[in-house]
C-alpha distance (Angstrom), angle and dihedral (degrees) to the residues before:
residue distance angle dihedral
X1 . . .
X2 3.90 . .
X3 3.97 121.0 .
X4 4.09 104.3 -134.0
X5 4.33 120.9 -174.6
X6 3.79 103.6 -133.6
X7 3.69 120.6 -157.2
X8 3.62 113.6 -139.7
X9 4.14 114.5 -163.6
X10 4.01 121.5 -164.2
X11 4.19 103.8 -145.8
X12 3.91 121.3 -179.5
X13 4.14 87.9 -106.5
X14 4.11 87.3 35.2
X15 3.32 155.3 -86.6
X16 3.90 136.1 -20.6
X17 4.00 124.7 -169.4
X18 3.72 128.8 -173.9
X19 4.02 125.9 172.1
X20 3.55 119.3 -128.5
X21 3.91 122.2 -139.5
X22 4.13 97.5 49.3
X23 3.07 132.4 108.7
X24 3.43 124.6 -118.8
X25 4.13 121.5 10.3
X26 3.80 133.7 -50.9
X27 3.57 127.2 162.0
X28 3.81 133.2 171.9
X29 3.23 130.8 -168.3
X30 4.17 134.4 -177.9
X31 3.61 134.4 157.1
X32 3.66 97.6 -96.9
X33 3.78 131.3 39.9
X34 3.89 83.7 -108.4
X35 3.94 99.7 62.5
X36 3.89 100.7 36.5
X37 3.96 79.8 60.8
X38 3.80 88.5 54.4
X39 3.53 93.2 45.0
X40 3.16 97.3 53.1
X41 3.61 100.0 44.3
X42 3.92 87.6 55.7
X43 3.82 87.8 48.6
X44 4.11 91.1 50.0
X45 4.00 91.8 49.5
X46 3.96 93.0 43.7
X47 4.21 89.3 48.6
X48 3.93 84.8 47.8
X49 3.93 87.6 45.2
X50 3.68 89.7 47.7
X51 3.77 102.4 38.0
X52 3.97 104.4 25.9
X53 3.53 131.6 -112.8
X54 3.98 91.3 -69.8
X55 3.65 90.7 85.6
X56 4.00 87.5 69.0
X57 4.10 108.9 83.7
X58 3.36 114.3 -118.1
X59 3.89 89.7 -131.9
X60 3.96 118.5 2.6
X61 3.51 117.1 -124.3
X62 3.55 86.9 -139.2
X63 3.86 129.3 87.4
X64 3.75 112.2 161.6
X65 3.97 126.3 10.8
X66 4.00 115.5 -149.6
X67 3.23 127.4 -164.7
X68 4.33 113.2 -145.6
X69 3.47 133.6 -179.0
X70 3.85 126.2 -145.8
X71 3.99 138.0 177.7
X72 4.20 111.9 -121.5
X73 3.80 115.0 -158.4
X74 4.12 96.9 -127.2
């Protein structure tokens, strides 16, 4: 069993979640932060289903995830 970070984003209309560390793309999506983690964790054991367990990195390059704010000049 592989250990993946999932980001989880809040939208107006709802929430979007992607892991990090896989190859090729997965998202999920549900109306609360609850379901677009189950939907995405279906959709990351049906592209591992589909595409074998080579699409999991052996090690992820990534450790943490932070989340920053900064001001843009428009």
């Amino acid at each position: 069993m592989s250990s993946l970070k999932i980001i989880i984003e809040k939208h107006p209309d709802g929430y979007v979640a992607y892991p990090l560390g896989l190859k090729g793309v997965v998202v999920g999506e549900g109306d609360s932060y609850e379901e677009a983690l189950a939907d995405v964790e279906s959709a990351i054991r049906f592209h591992v289903e589909t595409f074998g367990s080579d699409v999991l990195e052996s090690e992820s390059p990534v450790l943490e995830v932070f989340v920053a704010e900064s001001r843009v000049a428009a």
